[in-house]
Structures are given as structure tokens and as C-alpha cells.
C-alpha atoms as one frame of an Amber mdcrd trajectory, in Angstrom:
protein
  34.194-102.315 131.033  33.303 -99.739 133.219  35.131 -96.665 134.238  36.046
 -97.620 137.751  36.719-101.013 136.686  39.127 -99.517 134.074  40.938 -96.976
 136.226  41.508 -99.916 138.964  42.998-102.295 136.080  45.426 -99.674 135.074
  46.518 -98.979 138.721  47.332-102.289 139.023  48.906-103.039 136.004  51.244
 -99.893 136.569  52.589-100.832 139.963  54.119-103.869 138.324  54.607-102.575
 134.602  56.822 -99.379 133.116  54.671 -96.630 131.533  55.530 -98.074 128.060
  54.316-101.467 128.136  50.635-100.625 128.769  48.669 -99.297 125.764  45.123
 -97.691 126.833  44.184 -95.823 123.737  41.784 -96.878 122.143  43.061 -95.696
 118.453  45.850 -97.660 119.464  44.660-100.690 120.755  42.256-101.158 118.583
  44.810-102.121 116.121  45.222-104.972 118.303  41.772-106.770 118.178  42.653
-109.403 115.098  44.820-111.799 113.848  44.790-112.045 109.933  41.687-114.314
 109.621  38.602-113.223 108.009  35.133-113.487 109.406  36.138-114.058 112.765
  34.877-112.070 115.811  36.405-110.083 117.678  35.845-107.238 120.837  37.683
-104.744 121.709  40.481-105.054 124.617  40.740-102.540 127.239  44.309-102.212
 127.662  47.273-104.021 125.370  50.567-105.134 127.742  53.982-105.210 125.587
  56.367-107.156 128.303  60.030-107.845 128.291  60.426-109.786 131.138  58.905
-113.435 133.009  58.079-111.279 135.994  55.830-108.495 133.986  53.952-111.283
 132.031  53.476-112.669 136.195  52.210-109.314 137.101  49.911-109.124 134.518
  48.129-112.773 135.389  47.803-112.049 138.830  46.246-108.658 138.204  43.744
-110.405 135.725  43.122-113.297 138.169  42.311-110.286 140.894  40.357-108.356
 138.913  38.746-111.405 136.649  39.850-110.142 133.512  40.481-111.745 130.219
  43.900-112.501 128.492  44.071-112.891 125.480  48.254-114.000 124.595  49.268
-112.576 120.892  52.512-112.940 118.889  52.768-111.172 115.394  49.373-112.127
 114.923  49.917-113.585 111.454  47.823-116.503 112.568  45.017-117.759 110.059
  41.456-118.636 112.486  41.032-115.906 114.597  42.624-117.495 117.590  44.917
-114.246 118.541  41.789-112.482 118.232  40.563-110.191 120.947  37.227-110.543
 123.796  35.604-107.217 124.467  37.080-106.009 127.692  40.088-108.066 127.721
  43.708-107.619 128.579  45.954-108.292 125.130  49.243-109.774 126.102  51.645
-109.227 122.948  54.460-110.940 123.405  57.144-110.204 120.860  59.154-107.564
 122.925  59.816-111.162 124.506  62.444-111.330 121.483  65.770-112.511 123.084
  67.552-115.921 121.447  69.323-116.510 125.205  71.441-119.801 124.095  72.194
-122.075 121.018  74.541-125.396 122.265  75.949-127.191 119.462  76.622-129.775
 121.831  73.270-129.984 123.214  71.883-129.209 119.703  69.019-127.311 121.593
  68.301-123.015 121.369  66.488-121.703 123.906  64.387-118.460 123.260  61.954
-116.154 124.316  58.283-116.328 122.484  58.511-113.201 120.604  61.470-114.054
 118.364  60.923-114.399 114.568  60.667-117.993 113.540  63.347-116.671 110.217
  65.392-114.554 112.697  66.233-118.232 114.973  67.214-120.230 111.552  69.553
-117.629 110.728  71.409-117.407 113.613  71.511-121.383 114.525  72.190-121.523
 110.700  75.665-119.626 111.602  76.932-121.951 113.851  75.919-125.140 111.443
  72.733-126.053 112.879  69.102-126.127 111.605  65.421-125.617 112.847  63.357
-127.268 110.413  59.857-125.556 111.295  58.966-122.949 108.148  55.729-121.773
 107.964  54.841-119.580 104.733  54.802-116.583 107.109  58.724-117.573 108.902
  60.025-113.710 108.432  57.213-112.416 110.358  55.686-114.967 112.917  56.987
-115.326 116.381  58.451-119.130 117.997  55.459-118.386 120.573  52.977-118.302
 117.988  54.313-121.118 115.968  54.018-123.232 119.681  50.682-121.527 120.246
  48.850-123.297 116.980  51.802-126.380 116.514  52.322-124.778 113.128  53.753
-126.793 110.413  55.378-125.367 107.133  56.906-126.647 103.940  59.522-128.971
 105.011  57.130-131.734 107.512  57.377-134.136 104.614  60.773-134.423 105.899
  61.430-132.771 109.423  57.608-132.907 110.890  55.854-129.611 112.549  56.693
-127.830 115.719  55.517-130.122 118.341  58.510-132.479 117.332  61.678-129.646
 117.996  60.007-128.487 121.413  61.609-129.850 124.075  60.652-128.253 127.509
  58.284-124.627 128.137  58.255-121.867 131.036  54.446-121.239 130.979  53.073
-118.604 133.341  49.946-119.932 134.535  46.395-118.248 135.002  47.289-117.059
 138.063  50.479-116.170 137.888  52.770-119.522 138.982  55.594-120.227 136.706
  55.537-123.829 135.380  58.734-125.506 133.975  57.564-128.634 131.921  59.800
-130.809 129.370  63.961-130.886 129.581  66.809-129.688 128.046  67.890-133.265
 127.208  68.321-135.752 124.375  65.892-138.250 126.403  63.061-137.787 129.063
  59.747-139.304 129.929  59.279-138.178 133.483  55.582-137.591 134.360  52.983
-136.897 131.816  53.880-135.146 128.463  52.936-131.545 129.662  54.798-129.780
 126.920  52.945-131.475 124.331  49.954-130.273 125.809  50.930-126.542 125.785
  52.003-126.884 122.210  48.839-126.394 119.911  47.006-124.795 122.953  45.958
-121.525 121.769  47.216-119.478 124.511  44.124-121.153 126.179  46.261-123.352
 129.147  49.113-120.711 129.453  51.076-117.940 128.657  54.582-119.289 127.361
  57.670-117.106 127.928  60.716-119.365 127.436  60.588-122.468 125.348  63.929
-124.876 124.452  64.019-126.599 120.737  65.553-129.480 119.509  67.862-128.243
 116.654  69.225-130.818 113.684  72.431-130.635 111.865  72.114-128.588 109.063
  71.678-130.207 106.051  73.181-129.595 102.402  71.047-127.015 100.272  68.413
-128.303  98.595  67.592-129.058  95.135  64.230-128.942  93.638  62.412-129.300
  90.232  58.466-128.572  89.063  56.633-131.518  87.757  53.382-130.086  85.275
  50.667-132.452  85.340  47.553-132.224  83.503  45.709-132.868  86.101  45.283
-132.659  89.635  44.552-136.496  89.846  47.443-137.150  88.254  49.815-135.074
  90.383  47.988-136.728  93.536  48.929-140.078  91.869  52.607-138.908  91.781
  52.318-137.953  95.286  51.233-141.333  96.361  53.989-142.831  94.712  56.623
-140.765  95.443  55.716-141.778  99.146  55.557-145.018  98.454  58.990-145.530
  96.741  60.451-144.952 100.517  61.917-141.942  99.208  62.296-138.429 101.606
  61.670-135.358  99.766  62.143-132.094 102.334  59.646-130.969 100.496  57.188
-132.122  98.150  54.080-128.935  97.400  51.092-128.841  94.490  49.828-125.456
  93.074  46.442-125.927  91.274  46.250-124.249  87.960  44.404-121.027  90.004
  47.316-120.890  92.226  49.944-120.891  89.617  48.231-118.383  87.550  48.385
-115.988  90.695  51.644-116.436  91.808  52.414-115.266  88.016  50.083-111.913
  88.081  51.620-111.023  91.488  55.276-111.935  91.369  55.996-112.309  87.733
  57.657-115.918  88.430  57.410-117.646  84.919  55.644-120.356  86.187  53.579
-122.942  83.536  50.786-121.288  83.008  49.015-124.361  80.945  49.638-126.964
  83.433  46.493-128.058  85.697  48.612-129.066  88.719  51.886-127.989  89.137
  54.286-130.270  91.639  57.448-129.044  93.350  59.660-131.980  94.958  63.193
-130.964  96.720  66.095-133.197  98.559  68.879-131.695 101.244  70.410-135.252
 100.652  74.290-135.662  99.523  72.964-137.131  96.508  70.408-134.604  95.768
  70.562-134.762  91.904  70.164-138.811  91.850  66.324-138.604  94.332  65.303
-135.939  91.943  65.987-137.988  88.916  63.665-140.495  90.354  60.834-138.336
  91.474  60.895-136.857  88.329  61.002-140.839  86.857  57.599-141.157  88.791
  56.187-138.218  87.699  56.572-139.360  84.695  54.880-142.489  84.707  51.965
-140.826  86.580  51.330-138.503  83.749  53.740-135.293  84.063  53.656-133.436
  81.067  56.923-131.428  81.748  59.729-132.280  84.596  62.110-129.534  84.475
  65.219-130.463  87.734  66.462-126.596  88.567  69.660-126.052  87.398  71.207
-125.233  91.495  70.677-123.647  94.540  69.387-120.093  93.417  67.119-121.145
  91.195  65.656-123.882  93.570  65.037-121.116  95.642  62.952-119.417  92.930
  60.643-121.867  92.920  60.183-121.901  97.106  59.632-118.572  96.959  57.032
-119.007  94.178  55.412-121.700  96.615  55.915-119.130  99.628  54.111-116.580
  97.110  50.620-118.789  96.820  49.088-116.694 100.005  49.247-113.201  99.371
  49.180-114.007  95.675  45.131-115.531  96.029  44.253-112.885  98.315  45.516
-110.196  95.723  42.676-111.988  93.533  39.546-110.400  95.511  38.988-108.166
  98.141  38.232-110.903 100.445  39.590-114.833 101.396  38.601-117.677 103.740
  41.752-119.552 104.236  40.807-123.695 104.781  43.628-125.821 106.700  42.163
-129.545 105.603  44.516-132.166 106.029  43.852-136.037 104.747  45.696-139.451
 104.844  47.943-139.071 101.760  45.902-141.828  99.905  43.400-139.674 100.099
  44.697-136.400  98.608  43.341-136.443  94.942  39.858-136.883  96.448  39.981
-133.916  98.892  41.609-132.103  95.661  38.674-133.058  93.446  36.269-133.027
  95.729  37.491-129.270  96.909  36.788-128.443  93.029  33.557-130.070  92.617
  32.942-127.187  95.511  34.294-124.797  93.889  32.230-125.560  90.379  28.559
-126.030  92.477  29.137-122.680  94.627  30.129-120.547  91.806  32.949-119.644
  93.657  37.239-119.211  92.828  38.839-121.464  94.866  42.564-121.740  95.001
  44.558-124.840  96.727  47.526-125.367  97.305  48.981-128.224  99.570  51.996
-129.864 101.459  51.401-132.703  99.310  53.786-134.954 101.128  51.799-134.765
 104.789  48.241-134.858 102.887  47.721-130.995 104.293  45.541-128.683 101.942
  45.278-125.089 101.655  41.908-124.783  99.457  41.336-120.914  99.576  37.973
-119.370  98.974  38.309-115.570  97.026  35.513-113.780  97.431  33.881-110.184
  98.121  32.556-109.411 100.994  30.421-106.781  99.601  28.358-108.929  97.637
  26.030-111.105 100.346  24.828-113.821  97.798  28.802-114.641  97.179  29.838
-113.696 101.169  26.976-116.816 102.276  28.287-119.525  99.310  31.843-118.617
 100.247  30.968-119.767 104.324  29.026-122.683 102.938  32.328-123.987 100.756
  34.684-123.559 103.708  32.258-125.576 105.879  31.902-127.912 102.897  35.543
-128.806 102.242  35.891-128.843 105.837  32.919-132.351 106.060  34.452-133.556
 102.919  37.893-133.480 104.919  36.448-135.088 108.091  34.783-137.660 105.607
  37.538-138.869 104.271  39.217-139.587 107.685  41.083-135.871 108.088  41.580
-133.036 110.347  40.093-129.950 109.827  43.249-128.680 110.726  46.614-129.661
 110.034  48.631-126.603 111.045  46.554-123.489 111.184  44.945-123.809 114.654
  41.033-124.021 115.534  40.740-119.649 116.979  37.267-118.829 116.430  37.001
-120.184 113.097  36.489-123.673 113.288  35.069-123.984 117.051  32.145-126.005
 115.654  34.071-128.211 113.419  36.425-128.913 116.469  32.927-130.253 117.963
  32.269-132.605 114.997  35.855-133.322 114.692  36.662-134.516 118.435  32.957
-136.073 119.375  31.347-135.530 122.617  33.573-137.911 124.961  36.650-135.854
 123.524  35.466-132.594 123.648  34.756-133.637 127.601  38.463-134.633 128.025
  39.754-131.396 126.662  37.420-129.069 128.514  38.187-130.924 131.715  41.737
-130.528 130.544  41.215-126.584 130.199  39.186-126.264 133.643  42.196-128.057
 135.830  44.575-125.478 134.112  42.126-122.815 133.667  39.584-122.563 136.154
  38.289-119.042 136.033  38.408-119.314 132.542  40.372-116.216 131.753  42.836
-117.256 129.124  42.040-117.003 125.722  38.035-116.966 125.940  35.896-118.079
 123.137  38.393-119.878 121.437  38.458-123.550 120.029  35.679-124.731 122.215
């Protein structure tokens, strides 16, 4: 961007904006260019806007619509594909001084909240007055309701309670240039028009900028029990899976740790986990009879080959074992200097060949791969550990995520189930949708779109 450009884009920005929500140095906004994806690229934005209010997030559209700017919307950028990532000359909108819960109805079971509040900091408080938002990604104590709407994240409880598409009910978007759209309703019911909402949610930032957003909330249920299955292998836990599912039965949460996994979650968080075991399965109920559903997952597990079922003993120590699950992340990365993080989901029936297929990847490239899963919704999280530094390892660790991303697609699943497309997947989105679909969507982005200044570059 040029300096005249620059000093006009400031102006503007300024007449609309206190002195504290624009960032222009670069040492500072810098910091601002990336999500926490690897090998994803990125520019570097001119100016980052902090707003607090609809009307400054307005001001900022318009002035980017004038001036033909880029805007690229961000939340606490712990998003996984580079799609909070920044374009070279762009205008970062971070949203999470947007942080106000402004009403929880018991009643209405609905919240209704601005995009920069913490996904853990809404549980807690609708948790207070007995209610419960199910949506939990691993990262819930740092990412923001916006971004969670921005990439329809999922978490460890869909098994039961589905991802965040299902709990939101109605959106304030600020358009491209600058019009406020309401879409959705604050009721139990509503099917007026076409499903707009749904069409925001998973969007990327790429149709919108959301800045109010009301979610269904559920009663909240009893704490949850859980117990750890050890399988000796990962077939065998798959098998388990399958016929857990099949029994009818509805775990709130039903997660495999390969043998890598488990291993790491041990070195980094000391959590006494089964190191032997080649596929470690964690099943939990919220239901009144808790203690009876475990007794017959752990009756299938079992019969499908479980070496060990050990039921925890109550709440706290069912906990342990989330948190050990919650742990599988940061415990890979801590493994080497470098990860690619792959988002695969399959048909359940399919799950023990992405698994084995995903190690038979692993084995050919030389590589450490790490997976664990949301067994219950068929959603895999292989991850490839790698160092940058060495180029030989750098090129086989691209060619295994692109890998286990075909063998996903080839055995009729989504190359992503929760994680978003960003930057890194843009050509698998290609492959994924086919050429009629990616039409549809682009038309899709050009009616809501047209300059194309919202979140360039990304899925398509």
C-alpha cells in the first residue's frame, strides 16, 4: 500500500473510530498476520481495527468499500487452516473487544452475545443459571463464539449435542458495505425465507462480518461419567465404535487416542495414561443412569477386543481423563518443532479404514503421525510432526496431509469436519465440492460479496 493510500485509510478510519481501536505499527500489527496454522500464507495488514461497538465495525466496511480495501474478520485466532490469516495490505478486523454476553432467558432458553466472547466464558455463566451450550472445541477457554460461527466448529460432545450450526439461531452480520443484516429468530420455531443463518455459519468471515449472534441453549444435563477402554488395536477400537453406535446408545462423548497420542499426552502432562495400549477409547454419559450406559459400552468393548475397561470412579476423575483428551493438541506439537494439523471426517463405518489407512501413511512417508478422533461423528485429527528445517521431511509431511486428505474423500468424507477450509485446504475444497458446486458457492459469495473484499484468498 502506498503512502497516500495509507494516510487516506487512516483519516477515514479515525473520523469514525477512537484513537485506540486502530493499530498502525507495524511491530504491532504484524503480530496480527496468522491464525495458528502452519504453512499457510499470509501478508501483512496495513492497519488492525479493535471495535466495541455495531456502528465502528459499520464504519470500518464502508471505509473499506470506499477505499477498496481488504477485511480480513479475526477472533482469538486459535483457528487451525489459515482462514484468520491476513492479505498484504488489508484491514484486520479483531473482534473480541466485541466481548459482551447481553442476555441469557431461561424461558426462551436462548443467550445472545457479541462475537468476541470466549466460547468457556458463555458455558459458565449460562451454566449458573442451569442451562448448557453444548459446543466445546479443544481450544473453549480461548476461542471466541464468532470464531466458533466463523468455521461451524465442532468439539468433543457432537456425538451427543451436534456442532455449532445446530445452537445458532438468528445473526446481525454487517455486510461488505456496511448494511446491517438481521437473519434467523429468537424463537423455538421459524422457517421464513431461505436459511440465511446457516449460510453465515461456516463462512469464513468471507459473506460477513458477524457482531451479534442468538444460541439455542439446552437444559443442563447431570455431570458426566466416563471410563478408558485399551484396545490392542486401532481396528479393534473402530469396531467398538461401530457398535457402540449401533446399540442405539448416546454417549456425550465417545474419543480414540492412538498409541502416539497417548504416549504424548503422558510426556507433557504426566496423566498416567496406558502406555501399552495401541488405541485408547474414552466413552462418557450426562444420562440419570450414567453408571448402567457405561457398563454396557464397556460390555462392547469387551467383545470387540478391549484389553482393559477401567469406568472412573466419579466426576473428578472423569474429568481427568477429558482433560487428557483436551491435552492431545499441544501435547503432539510439543513432539517437533513443527505440525500440520488434518480435520478428515468419514461415515462412522468407515473409521478403522481412515485410521489404518492414515498409518499406512504414516509408515510409507517416514513420518510421526499422531490421530486422535471424535470417534462417535467419524471426525479425525491425524497430525503430521515434523521439522521444518529439514526440506526432505517438510515435502513428505505436505504430501501425507494431502494424502490422508484423498484417502478421506475416497472413502466418502469431508476434508473437513470442524476445522474450516482458510488457506489450507482451498484445493481440496475444489476436489471436494466438484465444479457445478464450487459455481453455486462462488455465485453465492459474489451476490453477498461483490467487490470481493471480505476475507480474500480464502476457501476458494
Amino acid at each position: 500500500m502506498d503512502d497516500d493510500l495509507f494516510a487516506r485509510l487512516r483519516a477515514r478510519l479515525l473520523e469514525g473510530l477512537p484513537a485506540e481501536a486502530l493499530l498502525t505499527d507495524p511491530q504491532v500489527t504484524t503480530s496480527y498476520a496468522t491464525d495458528m496454522a502452519s504453512f499457510c500464507a499470509a501478508g501483512t495488514p496495513a492497519a488492525v481495527v479493535l471495535p466495541r461497538t455495531v456502528e465502528q465495525v459499520q464504519h470500518v466496511l464502508r471505509t473499506a468499500t470506499a477505499l477498496r480495501i481488504p477485511v480480513v474478520p479475526q477472533g482469538a485466532r486459535t483457528g487451525l487452516s489459515g482462514g484468520a490469516n491476513a492479505s498484504d495490505g488489508c484491514i484486520v478486523l479483531s473482534l473480541v473487544k466485541m466481548d459482551r454476553i447481553l442476555e441469557i432467558s431461561a424461558v426462551d432458553r436462548i443467550a445472545v452475545v457479541e462475537p468476541g466472547v470466549v466460547n468457556a466464558v458463555l458455558s459458565r455463566a449460562v451454566a449458573e443459571q442451569g442451562l448448557y451450550y453444548p459446543p466445546d472445541p479443544s481450544s473453549w477457554e480461548q476461542c471466541t463464539i464468532g470464531g466458533n460461527i466463523g468455521t461451524a466448529s465442532g468439539g468433543l460432545c457432537c456425538v451427543k449435542y451436534g456442532v455449532t450450526a445446530e445452537y445458532v439461531l438468528g445473526l446481525d452480520v454487517v455486510l461488505a458495505d456496511g448494511r446491517l443484516l438481521r437473519t434467523g429468530r429468537r424463537t423455538a420455531k421459524g422457517v421464513a425465507g431461505y436459511d440465511l443463518t446457516r449460510l453465515f455459519v461456516g463462512s469464513e468471515g468471507s459473506l460477513g462480518v458477524v457482531v451479534q449472534a442468538v444460541l439455542a441453549l439446552r437444559p443442563a444435563p447431570p455431570r458426566q461419567l466416563a471410563l478408558a477402554a485399551e484396545f490392542p488395536s486401532v481396528a479393534a477400537a473402530c469396531e467398538a465404535v461401530c457398535a457402540v453406535m449401533e446399540a442405539g446408545l448416546t454417549p456425550s462423548l465417545l474419543e480414540l487416542m492412538d498409541r502416539t497420542t497417548v504416549r504424548a499426552v503422558n510426556a507433557l502432562g504426566k496423566m498416567g495414561l496406558p502406555e501399552a495400549t495401541e488405541a485408547l477409547l474414552l466413552a462418557a454419559f450426562d444420562t440419570p443412569h450414567a453408571p448402567e450406559d457405561l457398563a454396557a459400552v464397556g460390555e462392547l468393548c469387551t467383545a470387540a477386543g478391549a484389553t482393559a475397561v477401567v469406568p472412573a470412579e466419579d466426576q473428578a476423575e472423569s474429568e481427568l481423563l477429558l482433560q487428557a483428551r483436551r491435552m492431545s493438541f499441544p501435547a503432539l506439537e510439543a513432539l517437533r518443532p513443527a505440525t500440520m494439523i488434518d480435520d478428515v471426517c468419514v461415515p462412522r463405518s468407515r473409521l478403522g479404514e481412515m485410521l489404518d489407512g492414515t498409518a499406512a501413511i504414516a509408515r510409507a512417508q517416514d513420518l510421526l503421525i499422531g490421530v486422535c478422533a471424535h470417534a462417535g461423528d467419524g471426525n479425525t485429527h491425524p497430525i503430521v510432526c515434523f521439522d521444518p528445517a529439514d526440506e526432505d521431511e517438510t515435502r513428505r509431511a505436505r504430501e501425507s496431509f494431502g494424502e490422508i486428505m484423498a484417502l478421506g474423500l475416497s472413502l466418502g468424507g469431508t476434508i473437513t469436519g470442524e476445522h474450516g477450509v482458510g488457506v489450507l485446504k482451498k484445493e481440496w475444497l475444489a476436489r471436494e465440492l466438484g465444479p457445478v458446486g464450487l459455481e453455486m458457492q462462488r455465485a453465492v459469495k459474489q451476490a453477498f460479496d461483490p467487490l470481493g473484499l471480505l476475507n480474500p484468498g480464502k476457501l476458494f
